[in-house]
C-alpha positions in Angstrom: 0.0 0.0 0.0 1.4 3.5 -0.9 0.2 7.1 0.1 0.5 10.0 -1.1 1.6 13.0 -0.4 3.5 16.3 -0.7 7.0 17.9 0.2 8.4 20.5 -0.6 8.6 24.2 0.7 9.5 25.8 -3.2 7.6 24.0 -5.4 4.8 21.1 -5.1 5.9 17.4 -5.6 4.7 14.1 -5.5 6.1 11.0 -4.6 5.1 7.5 -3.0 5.4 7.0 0.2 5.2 3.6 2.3 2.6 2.8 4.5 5.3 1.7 7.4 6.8 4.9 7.8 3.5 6.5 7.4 2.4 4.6 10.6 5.8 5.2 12.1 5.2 9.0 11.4 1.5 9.0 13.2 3.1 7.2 16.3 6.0 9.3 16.7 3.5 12.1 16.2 1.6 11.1 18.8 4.7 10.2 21.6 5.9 13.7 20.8 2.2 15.3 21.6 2.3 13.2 24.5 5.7 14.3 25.5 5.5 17.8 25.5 1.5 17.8 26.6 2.4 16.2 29.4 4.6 19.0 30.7 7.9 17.2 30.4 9.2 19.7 27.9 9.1 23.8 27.9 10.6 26.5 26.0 12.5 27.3 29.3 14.2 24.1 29.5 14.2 23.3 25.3 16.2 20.1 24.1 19.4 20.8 22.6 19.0 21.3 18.7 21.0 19.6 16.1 22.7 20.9 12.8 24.2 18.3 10.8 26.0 19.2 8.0 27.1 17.0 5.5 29.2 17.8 2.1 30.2 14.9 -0.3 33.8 14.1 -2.0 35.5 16.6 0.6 38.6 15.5 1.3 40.4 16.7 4.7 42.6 19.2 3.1 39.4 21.2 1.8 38.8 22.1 5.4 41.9 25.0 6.6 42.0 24.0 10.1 43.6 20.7 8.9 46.5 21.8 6.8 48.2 20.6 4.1 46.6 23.5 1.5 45.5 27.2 1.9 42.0 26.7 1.1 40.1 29.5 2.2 37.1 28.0 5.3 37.5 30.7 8.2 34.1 29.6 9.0 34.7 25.8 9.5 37.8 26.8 11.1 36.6 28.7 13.4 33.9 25.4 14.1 36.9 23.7 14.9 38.3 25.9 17.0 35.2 26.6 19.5 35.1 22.5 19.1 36.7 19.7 18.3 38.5 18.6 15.0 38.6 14.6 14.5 41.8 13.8 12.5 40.9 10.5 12.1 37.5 10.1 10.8 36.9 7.2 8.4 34.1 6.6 6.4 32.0 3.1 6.6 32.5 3.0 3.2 34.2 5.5 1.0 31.1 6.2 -1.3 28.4 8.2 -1.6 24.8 6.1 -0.9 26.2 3.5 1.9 27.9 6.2 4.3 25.4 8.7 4.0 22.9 5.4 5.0 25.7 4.5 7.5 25.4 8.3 8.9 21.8 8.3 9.0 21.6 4.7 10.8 24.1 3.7 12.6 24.7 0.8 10.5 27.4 -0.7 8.6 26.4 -1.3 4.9 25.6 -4.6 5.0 23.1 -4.2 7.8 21.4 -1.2 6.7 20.7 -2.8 3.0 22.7 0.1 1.5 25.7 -1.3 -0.5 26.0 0.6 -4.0 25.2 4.0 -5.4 21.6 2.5 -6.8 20.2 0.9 -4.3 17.8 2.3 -2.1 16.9 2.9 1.2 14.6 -0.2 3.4 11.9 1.9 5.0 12.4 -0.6 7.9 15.3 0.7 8.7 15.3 3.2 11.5 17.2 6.5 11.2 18.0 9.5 13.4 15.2 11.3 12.2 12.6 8.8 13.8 14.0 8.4 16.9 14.4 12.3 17.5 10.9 12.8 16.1 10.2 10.6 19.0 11.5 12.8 21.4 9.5 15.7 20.6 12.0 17.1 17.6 10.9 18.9 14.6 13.1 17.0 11.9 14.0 18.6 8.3 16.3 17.6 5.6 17.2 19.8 2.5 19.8 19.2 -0.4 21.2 16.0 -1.9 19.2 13.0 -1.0 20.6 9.6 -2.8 18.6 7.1 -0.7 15.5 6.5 -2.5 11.7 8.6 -2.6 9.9 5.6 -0.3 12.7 6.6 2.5 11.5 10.4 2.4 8.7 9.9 4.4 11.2 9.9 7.7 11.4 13.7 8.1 8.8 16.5 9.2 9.8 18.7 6.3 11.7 17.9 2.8 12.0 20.2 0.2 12.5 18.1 -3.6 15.5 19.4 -5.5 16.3 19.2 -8.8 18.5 15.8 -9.6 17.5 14.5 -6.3 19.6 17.6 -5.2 22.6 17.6 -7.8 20.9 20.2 -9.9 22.7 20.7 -12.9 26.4 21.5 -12.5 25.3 22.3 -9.1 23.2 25.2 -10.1 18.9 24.9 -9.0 16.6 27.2 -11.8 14.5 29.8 -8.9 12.4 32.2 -10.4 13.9 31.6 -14.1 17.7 32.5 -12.5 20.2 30.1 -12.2 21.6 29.7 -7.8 24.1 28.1 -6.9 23.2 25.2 -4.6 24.4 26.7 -1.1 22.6 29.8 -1.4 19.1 27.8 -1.9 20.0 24.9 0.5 21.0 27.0 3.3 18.3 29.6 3.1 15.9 27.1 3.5 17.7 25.5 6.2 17.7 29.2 7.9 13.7 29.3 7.3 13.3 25.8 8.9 15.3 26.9 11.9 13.8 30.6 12.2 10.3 28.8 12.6 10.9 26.5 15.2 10.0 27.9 18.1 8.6 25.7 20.3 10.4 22.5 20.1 13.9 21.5 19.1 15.0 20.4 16.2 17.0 18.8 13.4 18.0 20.2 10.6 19.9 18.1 8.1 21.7 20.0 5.5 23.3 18.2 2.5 25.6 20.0 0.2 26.3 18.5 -3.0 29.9 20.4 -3.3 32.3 20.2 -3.5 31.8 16.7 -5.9 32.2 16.9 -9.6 31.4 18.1 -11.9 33.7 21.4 -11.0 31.2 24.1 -11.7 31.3 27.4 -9.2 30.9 30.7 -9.4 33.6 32.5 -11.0 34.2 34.9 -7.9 35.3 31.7 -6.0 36.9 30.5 -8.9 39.1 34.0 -8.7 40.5 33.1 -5.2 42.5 30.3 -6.3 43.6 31.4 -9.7 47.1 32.3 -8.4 47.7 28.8 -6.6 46.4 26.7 -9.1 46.9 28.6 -12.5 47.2 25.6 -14.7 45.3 23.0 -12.5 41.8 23.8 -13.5 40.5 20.8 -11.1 42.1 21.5 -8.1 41.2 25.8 -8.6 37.3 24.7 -8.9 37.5 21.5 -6.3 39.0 24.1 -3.4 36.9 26.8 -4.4 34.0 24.8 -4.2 35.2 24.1 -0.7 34.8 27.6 -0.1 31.4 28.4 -1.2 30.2 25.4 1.4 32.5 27.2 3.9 30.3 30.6 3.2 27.5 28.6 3.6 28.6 27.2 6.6 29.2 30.6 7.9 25.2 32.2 7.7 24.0 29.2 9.0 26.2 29.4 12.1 25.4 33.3 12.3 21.7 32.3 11.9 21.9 30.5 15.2 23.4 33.0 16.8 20.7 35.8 15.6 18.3 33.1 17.1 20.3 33.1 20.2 20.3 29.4 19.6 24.1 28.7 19.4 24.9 27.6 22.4 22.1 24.9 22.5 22.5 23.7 19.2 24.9 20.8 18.8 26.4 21.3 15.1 28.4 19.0 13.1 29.8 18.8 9.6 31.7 15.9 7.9 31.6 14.1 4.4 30.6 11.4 2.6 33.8 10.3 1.5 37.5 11.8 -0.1 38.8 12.9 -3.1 41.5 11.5 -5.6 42.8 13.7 -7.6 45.7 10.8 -8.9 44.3 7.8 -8.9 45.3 4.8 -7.6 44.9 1.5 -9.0 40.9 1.4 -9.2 41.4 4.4 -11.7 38.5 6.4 -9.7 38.0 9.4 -7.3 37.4 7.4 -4.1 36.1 3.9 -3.1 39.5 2.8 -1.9 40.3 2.2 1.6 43.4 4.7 1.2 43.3 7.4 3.6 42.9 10.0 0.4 39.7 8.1 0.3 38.5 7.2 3.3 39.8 9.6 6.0 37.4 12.3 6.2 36.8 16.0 7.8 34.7 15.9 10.7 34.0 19.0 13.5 31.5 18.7 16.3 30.8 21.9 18.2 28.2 22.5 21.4 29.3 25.4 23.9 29.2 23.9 27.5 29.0 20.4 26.9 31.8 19.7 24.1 34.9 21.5 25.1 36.8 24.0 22.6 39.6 23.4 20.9 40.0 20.1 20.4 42.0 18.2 18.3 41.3 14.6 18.4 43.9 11.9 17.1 40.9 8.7 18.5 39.3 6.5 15.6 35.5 7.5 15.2 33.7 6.0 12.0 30.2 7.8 10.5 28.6 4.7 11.6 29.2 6.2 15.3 27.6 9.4 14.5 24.1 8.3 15.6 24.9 6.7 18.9 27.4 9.8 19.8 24.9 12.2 18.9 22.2 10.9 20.9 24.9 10.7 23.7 25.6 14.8 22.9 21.9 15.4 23.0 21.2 13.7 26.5 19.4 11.0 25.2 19.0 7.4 25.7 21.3 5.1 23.4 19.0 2.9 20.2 19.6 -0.4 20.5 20.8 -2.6 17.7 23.1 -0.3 15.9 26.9 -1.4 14.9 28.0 2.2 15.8 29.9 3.1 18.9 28.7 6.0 21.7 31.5 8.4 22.0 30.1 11.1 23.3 31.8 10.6 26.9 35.2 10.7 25.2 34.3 13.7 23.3 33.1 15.8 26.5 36.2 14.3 28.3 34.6 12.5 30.5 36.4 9.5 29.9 39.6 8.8 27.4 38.7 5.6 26.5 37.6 5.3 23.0 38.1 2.7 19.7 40.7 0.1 19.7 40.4 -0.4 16.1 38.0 0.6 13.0 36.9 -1.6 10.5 35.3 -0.3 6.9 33.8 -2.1 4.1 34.4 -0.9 0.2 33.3 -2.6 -3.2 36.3 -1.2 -5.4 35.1 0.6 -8.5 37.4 -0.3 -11.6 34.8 -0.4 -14.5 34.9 2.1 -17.2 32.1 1.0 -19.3 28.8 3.3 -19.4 26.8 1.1 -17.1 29.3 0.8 -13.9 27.8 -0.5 -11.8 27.3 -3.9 -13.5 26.6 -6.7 -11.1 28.8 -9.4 -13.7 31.7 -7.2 -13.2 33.8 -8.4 -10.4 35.1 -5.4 -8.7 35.7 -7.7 -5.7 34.8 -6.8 -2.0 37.5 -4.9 0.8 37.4 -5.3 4.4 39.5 -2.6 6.3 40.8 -2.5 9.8 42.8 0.2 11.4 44.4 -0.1 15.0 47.1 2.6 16.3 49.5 3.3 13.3 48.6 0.4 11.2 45.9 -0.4 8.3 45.3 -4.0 6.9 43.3 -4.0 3.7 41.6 -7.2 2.8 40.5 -8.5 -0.8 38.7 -11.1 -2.3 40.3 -10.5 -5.5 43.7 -9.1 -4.5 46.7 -9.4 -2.6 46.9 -8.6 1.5 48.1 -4.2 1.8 49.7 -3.6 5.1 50.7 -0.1 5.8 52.4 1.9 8.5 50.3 5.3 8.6 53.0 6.9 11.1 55.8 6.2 8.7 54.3 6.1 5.1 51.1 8.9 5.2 50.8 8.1 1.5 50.1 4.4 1.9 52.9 3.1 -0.8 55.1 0.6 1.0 52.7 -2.4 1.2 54.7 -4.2 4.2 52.7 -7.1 4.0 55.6 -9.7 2.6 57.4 -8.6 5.5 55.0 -8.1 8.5 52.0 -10.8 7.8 53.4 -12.9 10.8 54.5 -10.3 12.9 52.5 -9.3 16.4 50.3 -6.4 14.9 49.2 -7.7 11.7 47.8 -10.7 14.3 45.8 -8.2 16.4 44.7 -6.8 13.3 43.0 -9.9 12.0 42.1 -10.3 15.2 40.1 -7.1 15.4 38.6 -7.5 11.8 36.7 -11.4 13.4 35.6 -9.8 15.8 33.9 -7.1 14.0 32.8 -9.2 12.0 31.4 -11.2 14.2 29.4 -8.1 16.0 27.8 -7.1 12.8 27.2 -10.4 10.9 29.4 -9.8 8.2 29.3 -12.1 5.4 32.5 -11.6 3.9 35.0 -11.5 7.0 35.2 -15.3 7.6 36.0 -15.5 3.9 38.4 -13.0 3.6 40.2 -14.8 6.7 40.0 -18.2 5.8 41.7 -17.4 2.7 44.5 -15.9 4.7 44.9 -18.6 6.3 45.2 -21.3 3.9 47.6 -19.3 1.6 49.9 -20.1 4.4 
C-alpha cells in the first residue's frame, strides 16, 4: 500500500510514500504530543537542537584548520576551534549512498541494506530522524538526498531538488535565474530553523559540493587562480570548498541571531575523499586509502563539548548516531553497529576505539553502465588499529601499511610483516567485528588468509 503526499517548501511534488513509515510518522507524532502535553518539555528548558551538516567528496585538506593546503574555510575553522577537529575520521564506506545510510543509521552497509550507489533505502530501517521525532524534535532535511523517494517519508519537512539535489552542475533554476546550490539549500535550512519555536530540532543540510562536476561561481573561482593557474581541477575543487565554507558561515550566524548557538549541537563531515591521482581502481574514491577514506569531521556545542580540540581517537560515521544521541542527553538505540562516543568527546572519559573496520566494493569499470553486477570489482574489508591499516581482498593481494611512517600508503609491508604481532591483532580485530555485525565476507576473507599459508 502506498500514500500520497506532498513535500516541498518551493515548489509542489509528489512521490510515494510507504505505509510503514506513514504509521511510524503517526506514532512518533503522537509520543511527541504526548511528550510535550504532558509537561515534560518547555521553551525554558528546550532540548538541545541539532545541525548536521554533511558535504560529499570533501577531502580533509578542503577544510583550513587541517593543513596541508591554503583553502580559504574561516568559518569551519573557526567550528573547529570553538570544538573539536577529528583527524581520524573514516568513512563506513568510502562512497556516496552506503555512508550517507551509515550516517543516518548507525549501520554498517551490510546491515542497513545500502551497498551501492543504486540501491535504495529499506523503510524498515530506522534513522536519526525517527528516533528524534520521537522525542519531541521537529526533523527537516534539504539538499542531496541519494537514498530513494519511499525513504523520504522519515522527516517532518523535505524540500525536492532538482537531480534528487545535484541540480545541474550544481546550479537549481529559482524564479527563471540560475543559484548556486548553497545559497538555496541554506536559506531554506535558515527558514526551517527561524520557525521553530517551540520545540527542538534537526536540521539536516546536504551540500552536493564540493563533488564533480567542478562548476562554481567564477568569484570563487578568482580566489584560487594564483595557486592553481594551470590546474583547472584543483582551482574549482577548493573553491568549491569555499562556497560550502560561506554557507557554513550564515548558518552558524543564523543560530546565533536566534540566540540558539549555544544549545544547538552542530556538526559537519563528508561522505567520502577525493582523488585527484588515482590509484589502481582508476577512480576518485572507493578505496580504503586514507585519500579516500579519512574524512573531515567537527563537532561543536558550547558547554558540553569542550573547545579546541584536536582529536587523534578512531571514530567512523557509523558512530555518529549513537554519539549524537549521547551529545543530545538522550538514551542510546539499541541494535546499531555504531559506537557511543560522546563521553570521550566531552572528556569524560579517554577511552575510546581500539580499532575501526570499513567495508568498500572497489570501482574499476569504465564502461557506461558501472555499476554492472557481472563485473567483479571484488569486496574490501579494512581494519585500522594505532598506526597500522590492513586491507583485505577477495580479489587481490593482502596491503599492510604503517600510517605513522608512510602517510601516502605506498610501501605495502605485507611480505614482510604478515606474521608479525600487529598484523595478528589486526585480524584479530577485523573477526571480531565481523562477528558483532554479521558480516558475510570477513570469515572469507580470513579463511583465505589462512590457507595461503
Amino acid at each position: 500500500m502506498k500514500i500520497w503526499t506532498t513535500y516541498s517548501v518551493r515548489n509542489s511534488y509528489l512521490f510515494p510514500v510507504t505505509f510503514v513509515h506513514f504509521i511510524r510518522r503517526i506514532c512518533s507524532s503522537i509520543a511527541a504530543w504526548i511528550f510535550l502535553t504532558c509537561g515534560l518539555f518547555s521553551q525554558s528548558q528546550q532540548s538541545p537542537n541539532l545541525l548536521f551538516i554533511l558535504t560529499d567528496q570533501h577531502r580533509q585538506d578542503g577544510v583550513g584548520a587541517y593543513g596541508g593546503t591554503e583553502v580559504k574555510t574561516p568559518h569551519l575553522d573557526r567550528m573547529a576551534s570553538e570544538g573539536i577537529r577529528f583527524n581520524r575520521a573514516y568513512t563506513a564506506q568510502p562512497v556516496c549512498a552506503p555512508n550517507r545510510a551509515a550516517i543516518m543509521s548507525g549501520l554498517y552497509p551490510h546491515n542497513s541494506g545500502v551497498l551501492e550507489n543504486t540501491w535504495d533505502m529499506d523503510t524498515n530501517v530506522r534513522i536519526l530522524s525517527d528516533i528524534l521525532g520521537e522525542h519531541g524534535y521537529q526533523t527537516g532535511y534539504f539538499g542531496k538526498w541519494h537514498l530513494g523517494d519511499s525513504a523520504r517519508d522519515a522527516w517532518d519537512e523535505m524540500p525536492i531538488y532538482p537531480n534528487d539535489g545535484r541540480g545541474r552542475r550544481h546550479y537549481y533554476e529559482v524564479d527563471g535565474e540560475m543559484v548556486y546550490q548553497t545559497e538555496v539549500i541554506t536559506s531554506d535550512v535558515i527558514n526551517f530553523m527561524t520557525s521553530r519555536k517551540d520545540q527542538p530540532f534537526y536540521a539536516f543540510t546536504s551540500y552536493y559540493p564540493p563533488h564533480p562536476p567542478y562548476s562554481v561561481p567564477e568569484d570563487y573561482e578568482a580566489m584560487y587562480a594564483n595557486l592553481y593557474p594551470d590546474d583547472e581541477e584543483r582551482r574549482k575543487y577548493y573553491a568549491m570548498c569555499t562556497a560550502v565554507d560561506d554557507a557554513v558561515g550564515l548558518l552558524l550566524d543564523s543560530l546565533e541571531a536566534q540566540g540558539i548557538s549555544d544549545n544547538t549541537l552542530v556538526v559537519m563531515t563528508s561522505e567520502h575523499g577525493h582523488h585527484f591521482e588515482h590509484r589502481w581502481n582508476d577512480h576518485a574514491k572507493r578505496l580504503c586509502y586514507d585519500i579516500s577514506a579519512n574524512i573531515p569531521m567537527l563537532m561543536r556545542y558550547p558547554g558540553t563539548i569542550p573547545g579546541g580540540q584536536v582529536s587523534e581517537a578512531l571514530i567512523s560515521s557509523v558512530d555518529l548516531v549513537q554519539t549524537m544521541l549521547n551529545l543530545l542527553n538522550l538514551p542510546p538505540e539499541e541494535g546499531l553497529d555504531g559506537a557511543n562516543l560522546g563521553n570521550q568527546i566531552t572528556q569524560k572519559t579517554d577511552k575510546g576505539r581500539a580499532s575501526l573496520v570499513m567495508v568498500n566494493v572497489p570501482f574499476i569499470d569504465k564502461s557506461s553502465r558501472p555499476n554492472q553486477p557481472e563485473i567483479d570489482k571484488g569486496e574490501e574489508r579494512c581494519v585500522i588499529k594505532g598506526d597500522w591499516k590492513l586491507i583485505l581482498s577477495t580479489v587481490r593481494a593482502p596491503e599492510l601499511f604503517n600510517l605513522a611512517n608512510d602517510p601516502g600508503e605506498i610501501q605495502n609491508m605485507w611480505a614482510e610483516e604478515q606474521d608479525s604481532k600487529i598484523a595478528g591483532e589486526l585480524k584479530q580485530a577485523l573477526k571480531h567485528w565481523g562477528n558483532r555485525t554479521n558480516d558475510p565476507i570477513t570469515p572469507k576473507l580470513l579463511s583465505s588468509l589462512e590457507s595461503s599459508k
